[in-house]
Every structure is written in C-alpha cells, then in structure tokens.
C-alpha positions as a Markdown table, in Angstrom:
| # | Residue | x | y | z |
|---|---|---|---|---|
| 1 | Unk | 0.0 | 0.0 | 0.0 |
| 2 | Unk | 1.2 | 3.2 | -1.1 |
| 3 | Unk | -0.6 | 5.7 | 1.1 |
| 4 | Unk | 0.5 | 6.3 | 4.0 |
| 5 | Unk | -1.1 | 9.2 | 6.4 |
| 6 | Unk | 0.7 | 8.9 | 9.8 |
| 7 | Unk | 4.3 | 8.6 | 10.8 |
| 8 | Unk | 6.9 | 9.4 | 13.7 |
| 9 | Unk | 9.9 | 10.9 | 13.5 |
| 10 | Unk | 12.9 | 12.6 | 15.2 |
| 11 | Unk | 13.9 | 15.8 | 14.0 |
| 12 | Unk | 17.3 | 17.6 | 16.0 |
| 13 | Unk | 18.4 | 21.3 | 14.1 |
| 14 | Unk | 22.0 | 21.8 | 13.2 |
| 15 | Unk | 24.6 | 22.8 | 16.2 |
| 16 | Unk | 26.1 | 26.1 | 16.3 |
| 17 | Unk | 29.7 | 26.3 | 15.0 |
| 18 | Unk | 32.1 | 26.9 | 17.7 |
| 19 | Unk | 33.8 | 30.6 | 18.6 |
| 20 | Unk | 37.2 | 30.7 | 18.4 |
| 21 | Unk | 40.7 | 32.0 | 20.2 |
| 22 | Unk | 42.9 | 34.0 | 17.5 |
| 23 | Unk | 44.8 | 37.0 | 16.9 |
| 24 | Unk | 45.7 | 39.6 | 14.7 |
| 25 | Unk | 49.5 | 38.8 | 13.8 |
| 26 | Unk | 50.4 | 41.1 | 10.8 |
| 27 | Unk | 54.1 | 43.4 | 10.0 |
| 28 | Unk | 54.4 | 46.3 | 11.8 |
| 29 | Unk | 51.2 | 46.2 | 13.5 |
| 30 | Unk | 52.6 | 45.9 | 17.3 |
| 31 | Unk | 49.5 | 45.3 | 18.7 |
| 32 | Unk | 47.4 | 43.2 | 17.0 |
| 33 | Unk | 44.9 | 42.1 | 19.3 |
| 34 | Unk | 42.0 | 39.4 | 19.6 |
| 35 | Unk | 40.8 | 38.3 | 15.9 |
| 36 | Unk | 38.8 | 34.8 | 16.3 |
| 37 | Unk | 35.7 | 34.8 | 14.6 |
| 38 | Unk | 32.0 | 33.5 | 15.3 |
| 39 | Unk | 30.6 | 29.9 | 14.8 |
| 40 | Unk | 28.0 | 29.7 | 12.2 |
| 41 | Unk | 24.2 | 29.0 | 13.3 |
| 42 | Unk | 23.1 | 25.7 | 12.8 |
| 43 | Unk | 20.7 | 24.7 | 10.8 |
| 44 | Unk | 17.0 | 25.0 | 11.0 |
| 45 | Unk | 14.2 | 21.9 | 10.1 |
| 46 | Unk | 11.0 | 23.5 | 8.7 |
| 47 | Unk | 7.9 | 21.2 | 7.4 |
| 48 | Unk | 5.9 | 22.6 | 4.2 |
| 49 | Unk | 3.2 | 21.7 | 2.6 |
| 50 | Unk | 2.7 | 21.1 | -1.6 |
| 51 | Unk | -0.2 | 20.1 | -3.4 |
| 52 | Unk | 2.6 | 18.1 | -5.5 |
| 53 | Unk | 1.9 | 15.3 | -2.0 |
| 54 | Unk | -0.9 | 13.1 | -1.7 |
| 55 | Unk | 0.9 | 10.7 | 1.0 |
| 56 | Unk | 3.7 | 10.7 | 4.1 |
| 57 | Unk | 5.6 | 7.6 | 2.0 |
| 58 | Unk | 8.4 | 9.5 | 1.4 |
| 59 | Unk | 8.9 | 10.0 | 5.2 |
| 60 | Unk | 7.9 | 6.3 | 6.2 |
| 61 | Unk | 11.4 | 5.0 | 6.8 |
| 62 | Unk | 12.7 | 8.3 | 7.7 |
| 63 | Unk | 12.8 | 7.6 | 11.4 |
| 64 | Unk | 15.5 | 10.7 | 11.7 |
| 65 | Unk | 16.3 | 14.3 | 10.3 |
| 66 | Unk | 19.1 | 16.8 | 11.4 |
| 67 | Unk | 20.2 | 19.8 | 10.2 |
| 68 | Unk | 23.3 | 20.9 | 9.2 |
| 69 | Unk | 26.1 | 21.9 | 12.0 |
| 70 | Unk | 27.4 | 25.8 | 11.5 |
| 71 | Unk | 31.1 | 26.3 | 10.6 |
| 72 | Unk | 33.3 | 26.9 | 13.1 |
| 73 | Unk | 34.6 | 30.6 | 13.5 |
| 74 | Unk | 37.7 | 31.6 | 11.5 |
| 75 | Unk | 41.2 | 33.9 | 12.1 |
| 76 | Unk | 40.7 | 37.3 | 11.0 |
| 77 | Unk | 37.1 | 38.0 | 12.5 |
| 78 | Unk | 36.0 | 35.9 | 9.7 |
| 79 | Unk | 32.5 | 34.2 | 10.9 |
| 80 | Unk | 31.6 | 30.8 | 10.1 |
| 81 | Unk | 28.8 | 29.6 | 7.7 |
| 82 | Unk | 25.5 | 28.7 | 8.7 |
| 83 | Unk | 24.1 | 25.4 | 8.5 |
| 84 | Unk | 21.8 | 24.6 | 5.8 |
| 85 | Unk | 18.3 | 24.8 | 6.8 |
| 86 | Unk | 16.3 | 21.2 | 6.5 |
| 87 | Unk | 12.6 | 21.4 | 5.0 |
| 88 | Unk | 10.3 | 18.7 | 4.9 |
| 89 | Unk | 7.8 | 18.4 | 2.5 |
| 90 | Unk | 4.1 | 16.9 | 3.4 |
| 91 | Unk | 1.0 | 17.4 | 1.6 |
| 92 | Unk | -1.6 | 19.9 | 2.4 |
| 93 | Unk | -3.7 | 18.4 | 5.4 |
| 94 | Unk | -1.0 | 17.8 | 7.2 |
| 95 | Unk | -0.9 | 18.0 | 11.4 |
| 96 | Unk | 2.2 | 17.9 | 13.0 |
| 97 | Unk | 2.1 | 16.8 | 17.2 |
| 98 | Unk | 4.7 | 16.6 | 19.6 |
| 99 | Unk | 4.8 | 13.4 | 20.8 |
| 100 | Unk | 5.8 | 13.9 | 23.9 |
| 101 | Unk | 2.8 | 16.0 | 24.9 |
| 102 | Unk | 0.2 | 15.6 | 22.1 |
| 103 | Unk | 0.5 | 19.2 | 21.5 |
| 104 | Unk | -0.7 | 20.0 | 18.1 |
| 105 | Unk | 2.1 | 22.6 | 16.6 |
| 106 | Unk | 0.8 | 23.2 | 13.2 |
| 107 | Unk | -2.0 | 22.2 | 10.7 |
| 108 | Unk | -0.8 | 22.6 | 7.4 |
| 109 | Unk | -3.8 | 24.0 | 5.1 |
| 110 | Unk | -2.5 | 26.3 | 2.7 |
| 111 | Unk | -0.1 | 25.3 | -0.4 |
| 112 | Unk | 3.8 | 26.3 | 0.5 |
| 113 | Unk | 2.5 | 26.9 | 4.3 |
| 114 | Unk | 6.0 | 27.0 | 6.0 |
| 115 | Unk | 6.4 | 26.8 | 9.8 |
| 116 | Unk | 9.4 | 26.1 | 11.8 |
| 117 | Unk | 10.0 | 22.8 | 13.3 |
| 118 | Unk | 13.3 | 22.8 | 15.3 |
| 119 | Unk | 15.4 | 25.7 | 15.4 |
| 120 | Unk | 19.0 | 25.9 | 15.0 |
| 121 | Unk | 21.8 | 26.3 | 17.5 |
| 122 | Unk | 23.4 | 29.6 | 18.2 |
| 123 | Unk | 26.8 | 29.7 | 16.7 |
| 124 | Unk | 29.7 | 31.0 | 19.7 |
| 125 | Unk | 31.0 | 33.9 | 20.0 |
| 126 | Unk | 35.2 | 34.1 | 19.3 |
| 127 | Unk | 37.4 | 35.9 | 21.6 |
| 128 | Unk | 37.6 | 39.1 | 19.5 |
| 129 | Unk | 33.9 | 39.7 | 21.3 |
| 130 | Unk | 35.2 | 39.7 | 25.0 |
| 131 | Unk | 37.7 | 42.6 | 24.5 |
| 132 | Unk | 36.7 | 45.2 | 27.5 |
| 133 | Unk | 38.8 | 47.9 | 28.9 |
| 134 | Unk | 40.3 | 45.9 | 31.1 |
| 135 | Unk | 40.9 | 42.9 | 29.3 |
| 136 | Unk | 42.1 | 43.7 | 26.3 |
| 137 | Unk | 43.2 | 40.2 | 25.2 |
| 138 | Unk | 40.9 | 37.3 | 25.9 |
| 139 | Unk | 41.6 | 33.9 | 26.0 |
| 140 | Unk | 38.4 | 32.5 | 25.6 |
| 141 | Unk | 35.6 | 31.6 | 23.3 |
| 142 | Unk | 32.0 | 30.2 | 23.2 |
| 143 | Unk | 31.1 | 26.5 | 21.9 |
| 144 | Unk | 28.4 | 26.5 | 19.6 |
| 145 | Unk | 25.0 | 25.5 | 21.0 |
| 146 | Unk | 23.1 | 22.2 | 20.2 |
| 147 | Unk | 19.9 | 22.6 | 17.8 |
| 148 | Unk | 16.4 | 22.0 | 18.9 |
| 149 | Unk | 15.4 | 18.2 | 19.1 |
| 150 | Unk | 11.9 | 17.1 | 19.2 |
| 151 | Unk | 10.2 | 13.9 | 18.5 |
| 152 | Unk | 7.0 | 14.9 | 16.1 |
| 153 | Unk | 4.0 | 12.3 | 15.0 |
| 154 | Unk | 2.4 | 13.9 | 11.0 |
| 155 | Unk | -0.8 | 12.6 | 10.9 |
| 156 | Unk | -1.9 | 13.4 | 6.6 |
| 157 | Unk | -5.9 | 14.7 | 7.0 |
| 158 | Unk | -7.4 | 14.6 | 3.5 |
| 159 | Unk | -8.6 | 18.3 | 2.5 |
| 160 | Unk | -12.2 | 17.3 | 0.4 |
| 161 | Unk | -15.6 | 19.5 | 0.4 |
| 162 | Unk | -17.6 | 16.0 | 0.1 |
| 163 | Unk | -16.8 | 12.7 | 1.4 |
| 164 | Unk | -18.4 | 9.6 | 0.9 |
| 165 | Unk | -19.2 | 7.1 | 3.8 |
| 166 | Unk | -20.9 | 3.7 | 3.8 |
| 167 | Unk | -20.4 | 0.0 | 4.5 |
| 168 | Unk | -18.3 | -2.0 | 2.6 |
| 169 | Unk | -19.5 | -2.5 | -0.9 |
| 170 | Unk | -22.5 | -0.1 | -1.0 |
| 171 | Unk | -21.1 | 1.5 | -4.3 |
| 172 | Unk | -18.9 | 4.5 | -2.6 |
| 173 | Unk | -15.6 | 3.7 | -5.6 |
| 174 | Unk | -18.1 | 3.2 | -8.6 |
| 175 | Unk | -20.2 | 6.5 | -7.8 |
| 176 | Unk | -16.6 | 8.6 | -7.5 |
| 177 | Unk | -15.5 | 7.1 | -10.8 |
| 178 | Unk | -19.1 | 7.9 | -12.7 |
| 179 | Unk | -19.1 | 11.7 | -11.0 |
| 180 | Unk | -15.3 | 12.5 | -11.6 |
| 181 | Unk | -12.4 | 11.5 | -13.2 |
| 182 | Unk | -10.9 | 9.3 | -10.3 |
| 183 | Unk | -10.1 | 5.7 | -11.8 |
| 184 | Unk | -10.5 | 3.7 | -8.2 |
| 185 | Unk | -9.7 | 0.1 | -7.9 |
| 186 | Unk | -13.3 | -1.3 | -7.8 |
| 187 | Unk | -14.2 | -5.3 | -7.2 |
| 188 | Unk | -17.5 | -7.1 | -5.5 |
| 189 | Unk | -16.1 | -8.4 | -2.8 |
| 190 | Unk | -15.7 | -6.1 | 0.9 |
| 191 | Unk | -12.6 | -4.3 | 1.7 |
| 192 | Unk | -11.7 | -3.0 | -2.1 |
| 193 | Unk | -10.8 | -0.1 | -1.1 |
| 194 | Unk | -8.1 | 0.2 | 1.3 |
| 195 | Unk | -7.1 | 3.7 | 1.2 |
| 196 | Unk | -9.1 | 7.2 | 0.3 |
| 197 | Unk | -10.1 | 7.6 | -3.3 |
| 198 | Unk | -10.3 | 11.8 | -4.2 |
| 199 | Unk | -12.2 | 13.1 | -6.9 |
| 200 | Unk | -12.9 | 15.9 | -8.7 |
| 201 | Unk | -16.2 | 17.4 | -9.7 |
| 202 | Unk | -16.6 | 19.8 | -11.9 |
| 203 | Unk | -19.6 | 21.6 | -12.2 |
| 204 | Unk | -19.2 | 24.3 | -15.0 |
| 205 | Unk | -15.9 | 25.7 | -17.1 |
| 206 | Unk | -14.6 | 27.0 | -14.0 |
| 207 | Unk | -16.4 | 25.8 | -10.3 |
| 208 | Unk | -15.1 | 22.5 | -8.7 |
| 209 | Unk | -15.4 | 20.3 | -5.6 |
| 210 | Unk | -13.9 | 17.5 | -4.2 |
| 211 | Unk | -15.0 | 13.8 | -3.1 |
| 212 | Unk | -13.0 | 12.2 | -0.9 |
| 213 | Unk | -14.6 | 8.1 | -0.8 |
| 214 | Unk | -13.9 | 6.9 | 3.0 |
| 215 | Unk | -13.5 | 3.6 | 3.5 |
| 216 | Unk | -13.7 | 0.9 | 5.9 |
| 217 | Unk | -15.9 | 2.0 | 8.0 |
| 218 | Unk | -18.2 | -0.5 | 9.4 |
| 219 | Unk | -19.5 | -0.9 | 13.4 |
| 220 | Unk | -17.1 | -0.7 | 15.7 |
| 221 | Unk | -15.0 | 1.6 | 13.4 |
| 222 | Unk | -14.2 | 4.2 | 16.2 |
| 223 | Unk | -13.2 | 1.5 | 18.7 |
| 224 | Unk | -10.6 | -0.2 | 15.5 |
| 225 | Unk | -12.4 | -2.3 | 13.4 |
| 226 | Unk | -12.2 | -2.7 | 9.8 |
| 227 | Unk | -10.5 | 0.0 | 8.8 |
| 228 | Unk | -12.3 | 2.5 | 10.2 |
| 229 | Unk | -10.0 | 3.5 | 12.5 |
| 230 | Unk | -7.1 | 4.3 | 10.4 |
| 231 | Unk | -9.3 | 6.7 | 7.7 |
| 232 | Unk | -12.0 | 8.4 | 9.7 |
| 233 | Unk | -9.6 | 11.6 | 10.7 |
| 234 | Unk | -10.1 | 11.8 | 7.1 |
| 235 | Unk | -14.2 | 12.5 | 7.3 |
| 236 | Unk | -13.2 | 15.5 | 10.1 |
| 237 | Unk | -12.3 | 17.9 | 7.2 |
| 238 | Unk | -15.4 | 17.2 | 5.2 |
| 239 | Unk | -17.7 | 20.0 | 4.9 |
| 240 | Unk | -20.6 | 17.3 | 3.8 |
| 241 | Unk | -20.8 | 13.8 | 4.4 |
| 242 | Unk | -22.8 | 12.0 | 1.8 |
| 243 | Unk | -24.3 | 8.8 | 3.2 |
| 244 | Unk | -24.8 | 5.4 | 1.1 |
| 245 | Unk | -26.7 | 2.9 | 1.1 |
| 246 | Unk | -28.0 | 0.0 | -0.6 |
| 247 | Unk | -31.1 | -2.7 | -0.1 |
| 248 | Unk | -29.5 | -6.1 | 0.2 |
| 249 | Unk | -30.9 | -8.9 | -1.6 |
| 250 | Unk | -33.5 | -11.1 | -0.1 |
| 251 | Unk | -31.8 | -14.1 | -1.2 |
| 252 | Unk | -32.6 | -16.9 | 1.4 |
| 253 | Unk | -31.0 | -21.0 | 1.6 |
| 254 | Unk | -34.7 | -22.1 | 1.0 |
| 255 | Unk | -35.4 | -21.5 | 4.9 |
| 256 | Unk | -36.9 | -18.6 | 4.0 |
| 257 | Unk | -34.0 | -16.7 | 6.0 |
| 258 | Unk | -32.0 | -13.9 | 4.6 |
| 259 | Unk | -28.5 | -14.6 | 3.8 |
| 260 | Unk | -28.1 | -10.9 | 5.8 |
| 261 | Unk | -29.5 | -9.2 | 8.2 |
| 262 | Unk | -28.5 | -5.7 | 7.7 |
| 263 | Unk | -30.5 | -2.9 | 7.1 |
| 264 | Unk | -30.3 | 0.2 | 5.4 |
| 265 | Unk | -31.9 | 2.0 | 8.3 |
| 266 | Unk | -30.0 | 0.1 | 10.8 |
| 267 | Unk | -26.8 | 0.5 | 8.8 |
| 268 | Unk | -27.4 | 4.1 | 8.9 |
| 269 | Unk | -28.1 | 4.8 | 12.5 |
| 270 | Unk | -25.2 | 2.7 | 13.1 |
| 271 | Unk | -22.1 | 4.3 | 11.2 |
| 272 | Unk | -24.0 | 7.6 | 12.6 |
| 273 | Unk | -22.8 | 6.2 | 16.0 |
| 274 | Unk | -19.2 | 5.6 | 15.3 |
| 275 | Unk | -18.6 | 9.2 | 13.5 |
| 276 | Unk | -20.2 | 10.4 | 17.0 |
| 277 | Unk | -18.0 | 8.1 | 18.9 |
| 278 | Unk | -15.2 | 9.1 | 17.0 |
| 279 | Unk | -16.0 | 12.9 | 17.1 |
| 280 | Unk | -19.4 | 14.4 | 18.3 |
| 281 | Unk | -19.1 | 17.0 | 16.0 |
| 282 | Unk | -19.0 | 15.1 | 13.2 |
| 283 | Unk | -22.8 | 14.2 | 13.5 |
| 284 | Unk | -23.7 | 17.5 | 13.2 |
| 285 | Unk | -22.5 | 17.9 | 9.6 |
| 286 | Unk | -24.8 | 17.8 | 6.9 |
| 287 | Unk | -25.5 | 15.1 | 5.4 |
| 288 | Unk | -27.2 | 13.6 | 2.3 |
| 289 | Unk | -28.5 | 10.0 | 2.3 |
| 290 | Unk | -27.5 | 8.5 | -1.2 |
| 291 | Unk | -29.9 | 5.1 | -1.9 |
| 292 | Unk | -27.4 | 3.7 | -4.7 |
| 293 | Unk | -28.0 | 0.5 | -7.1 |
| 294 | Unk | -31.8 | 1.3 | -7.9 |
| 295 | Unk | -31.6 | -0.6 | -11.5 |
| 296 | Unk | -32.1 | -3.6 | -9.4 |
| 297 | Unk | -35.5 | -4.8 | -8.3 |
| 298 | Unk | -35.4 | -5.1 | -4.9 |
| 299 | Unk | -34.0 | -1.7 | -4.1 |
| 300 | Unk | -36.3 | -0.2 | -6.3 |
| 301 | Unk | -39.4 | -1.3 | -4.1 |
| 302 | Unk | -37.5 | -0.2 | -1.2 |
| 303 | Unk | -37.0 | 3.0 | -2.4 |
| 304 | Unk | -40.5 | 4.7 | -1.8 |
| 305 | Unk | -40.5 | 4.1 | 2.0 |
| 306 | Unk | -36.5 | 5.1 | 2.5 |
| 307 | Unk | -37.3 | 8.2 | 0.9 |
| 308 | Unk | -40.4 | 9.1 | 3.2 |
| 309 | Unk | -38.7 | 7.9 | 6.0 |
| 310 | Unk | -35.3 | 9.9 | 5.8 |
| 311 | Unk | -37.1 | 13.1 | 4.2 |
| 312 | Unk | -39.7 | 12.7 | 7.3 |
| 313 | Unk | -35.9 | 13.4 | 9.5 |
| 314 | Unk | -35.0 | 16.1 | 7.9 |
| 315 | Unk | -32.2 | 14.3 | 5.1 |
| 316 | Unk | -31.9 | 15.1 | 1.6 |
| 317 | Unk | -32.7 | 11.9 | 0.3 |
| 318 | Unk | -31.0 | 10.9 | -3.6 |
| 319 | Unk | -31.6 | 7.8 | -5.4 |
| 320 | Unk | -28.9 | 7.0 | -7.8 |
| 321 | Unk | -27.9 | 4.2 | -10.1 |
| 322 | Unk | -23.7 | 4.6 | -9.7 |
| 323 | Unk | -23.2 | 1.7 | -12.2 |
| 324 | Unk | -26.2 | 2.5 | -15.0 |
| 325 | Unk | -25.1 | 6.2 | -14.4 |
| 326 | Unk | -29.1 | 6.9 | -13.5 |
| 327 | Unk | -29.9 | 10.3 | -10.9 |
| 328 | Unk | -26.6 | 11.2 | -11.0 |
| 329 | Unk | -26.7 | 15.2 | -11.9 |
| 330 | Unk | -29.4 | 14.8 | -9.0 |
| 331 | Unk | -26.7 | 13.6 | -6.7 |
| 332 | Unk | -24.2 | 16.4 | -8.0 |
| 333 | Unk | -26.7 | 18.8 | -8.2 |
| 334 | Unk | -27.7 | 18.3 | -4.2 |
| 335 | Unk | -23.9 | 18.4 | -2.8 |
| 336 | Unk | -23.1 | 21.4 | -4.7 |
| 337 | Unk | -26.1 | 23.1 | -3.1 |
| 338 | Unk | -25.2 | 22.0 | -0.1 |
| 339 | Unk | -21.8 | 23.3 | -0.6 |
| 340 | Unk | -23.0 | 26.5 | -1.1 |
| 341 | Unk | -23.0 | 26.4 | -5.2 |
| 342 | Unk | -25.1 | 25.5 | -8.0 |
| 343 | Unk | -24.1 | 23.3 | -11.2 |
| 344 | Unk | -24.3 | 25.4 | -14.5 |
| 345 | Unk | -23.7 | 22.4 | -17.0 |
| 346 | Unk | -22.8 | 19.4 | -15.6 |
C-alpha cells in the first residue's frame, strides 16, 4: 500500500559552529589584538506543505532528520557559515504533534504553508567579542550551541468539500468514478478499497469540488475495526458527508431466512454512532442519504418508504444508479447546493 497518512519521526536542528581564540598577527602592526571569529548558526528543520503530495511515503522510513552543523569561527574576525536549513515536505492536510505532549504545533492548510520545526543552535561567539577595557586580550571563546530536538508524530488529514461514507460495498468507488475522473480500484467483494479515493467534480468551465470516498468503516469503526479507524480523521475535514446505502438482496437458503440481516436503516443509525463516537461533531455535519443500485428490483421497491422515512428526518434523500449512471446530476446537483454552489452544465 502506497498511502501512508501517519508517521513518527525525530527531528534535531543543526549545532552552532564553535567561537574561536585567535589573533591579529600582521608586520608592523605591534598590537594586534583578539581576531577569532563567530561559529555559524546551525541549521534550521521546517515542514511545508505542496499540493505536488498526496501521501507521508516518502517520510515512512525516515525515522530521523538533522540539520546541518554551522562552521566553526575563523582567524581574521572571519564568521563561520551557517548550516543549511532542512525542509520537509508533506502534503496539504497535514498535522504535525509533539509526541511527547500531544500538542498540536501546526495544521498545514494552505499550499507552501512553511512553519518552523526545530530551530538551530546559536553559533559562539570568538574571543575578539570579550575585548573590555580591562581585558584587552581574551583567552576565551563560546562552543556553539546544540539545535532543537523534538520527537514529532504527522498525521496526513485529506482536504475534500464532500466525502463519501458507507459499509463496505455499497457503491462509494463506482459512484466517485461515474461523478469524476478518479479511476479507483473497484471489485464485488468487501474491503476493495483500502485507502481514500479523491475526486474531482466539476460543475461548470470554471467551479469545482472535491469527493473524498472513506473507507472501511463498518461498526465498531471508532473502537478499530475494519479499517475505520485508520481513515475516519479523514471525514473531520469534510464539509458534507454524503451517506450510502443499498437494499441487500432477499436471497434466502430455501429456509426462507436472509442470507443478511442488515438494514439500510439500521446500517445508517449505526455508522452515525461511530462518527459520534469518533468525534461528536461530526454528526452535526450535513448530510445527504445516497440510496445507490436502484436498476435492481429489490431496491427499487425499497426505495419509496427510505425516501419518506429519511425526508420525514430532515435528510436530503437521492436515489442514484452509480453503475447504470441513473440520478446522477441529482446527486451532484444536491452536494453542490449543499456546498453553497449550483451546477451550470454538468
């Protein structure tokens, strides 16, 4: 798997270069006096964010960063370099923490948001700095100071206006791939998607939005399972959640028993419960309730009293055919209204 949205590493800036003891020793100058120079600053580590990013891969096996030590002070007054500065580069969506206390230091939003990390050491200061009135030639000089180290955990937050959450295998990939032009790996069997799909929409020659598909989230996804866990920090940054489900099919063994028993309702009420258990806030976001695969029977007779029932609550309610491409300027029409927009052509 190629995406990877969390790691820990240790960063340490550069040491200052050390101050040193010289003098000025040049013909006929009698008194030539203190001349050591000052050690360089050491280098800086700074994190920024690209849209060129879509994953922390890079930084996976990365485990440590430092920055450049500063030169060491020279004869003559003559200073030493600085250290070259370190920068990191993460996608946009990216937290940084300090591990140590779970502080969060920065949320990179913005494209080429820079923030320093760890600073670097101050370089020391040569002997040709202590000269006073009564010293007039000083013996001594400052070692360079060690850079900032901190342990920091980057945890990647997908930037999308819409995202789409559902069990396993409700149609979340195919309805991304028939609404933008995101090429997801898409199979009938649970658990195709292992990592967020993004998508984008656009809605006329110069509005867009983007669909982030969630998956793995399934009950018990707050508390680990499936892979729930791992991907719902993603949903946090969603602006609207869009909701889908499907009917399953009243196949039965001949004992007239279901070969499932999960419901659409129940299915709903219960991935409801893990985004609140996850974060309470994120049941408060707006959501539309997406029936998908109405081109089959069953979930066409279905339809009728899911629509009553989740309109009676207050939902926008959209039935949609991902795979025959059926309702869906419906389904774009309703999240660009409830982003705030309105298709002009799509």
């Amino acid at each position: 798997m190629n995406f990877v949205d969390e790691v820990s590493i240790r960063v340490e800036a550069g040491s200052g270069g050390n101050g040193i003891v010289a003098w000025r020793r040049e013909k006929f100058v009698e008194f030539g006096g203190p001349a050591g120079g000052d050690g360089g600053r050491g280098g800086c580590v700074y994190v920024q964010a690209t849209h060129n990013l879509s994953t922390l891969l890079d930084l996976k096996y990365r485990h440590q960063i430092h920055g450049e030590r500063g030169a060491d002070g020279g004869p003559k007054n003559m200073h030493g370099r600085a250290g070259a500065d370190i920068v990191i580069a993460v996608p946009v969506g990216t937290q940084v923490f300090d591990v140590g206390t779970d502080e969060l230091l920065f949320d990179l939003v913005e494209h080429d948001q820079k923030e320093l990390v760890a600073q670097g050491g101050k370089g020391g200061q040569g002997n040709a700095r202590f000269v006073t009135s009564t010293n007039q030639a000083p013996r001594r000089a400052q070692e360079g100071r060690p850079g900032q180290l901190r342990h920091i955990r980057m945890e990647l937050k997908l930037l999308a206006d819409v995202g789409l959450i559902g069990y396993p295998s409700v149609g979340k990939s195919t309805i991304i791939g028939a609404i933008s032009e995101a090429r997801p790996r898409i199979a009938a069997y649970p658990f195709t998607t292992l990592v967020p799909n993004l998508g984008v929409v656009q809605l006329g020659k110069y509005d867009t939005f983007v669909v982030a598909d969630i998956p793995g989230l399934i009950e018990g996804a707050a508390d680990g399972k499936g892979l729930g866990h791992q991907f719902l920090r993603h949903v946090e940054r969603c602006e609207v959640l869009v909701h889908v489900l499907d009917v399953p099919p009243p196949f039965d063994d001949g004992s007239g028993v279901p070969w499932t028993d999960r419901d659409p309702l129940e299915d709903f009420a219960r991935l409801n419960l893990e985004l609140e258990k996850f974060n309470p806030e994120l049941s408060k976001s707006d959501q539309i309730v997406v029936l998908n695969k109405i081109d089959l029977t069953w979930v066409r007779e279905a339809e009728p009293a899911l629509r009553a029932h989740f309109e009676a609550e207050g939902y926008r309610f959209v039935a949609i055919s991902a795979i025959a491409r059926q309702g869906l300027k419906d389904l774009v029409t309703a999240m660009a209204q409830q982003l705030g927009t309105e298709p002009q052509d799509w």
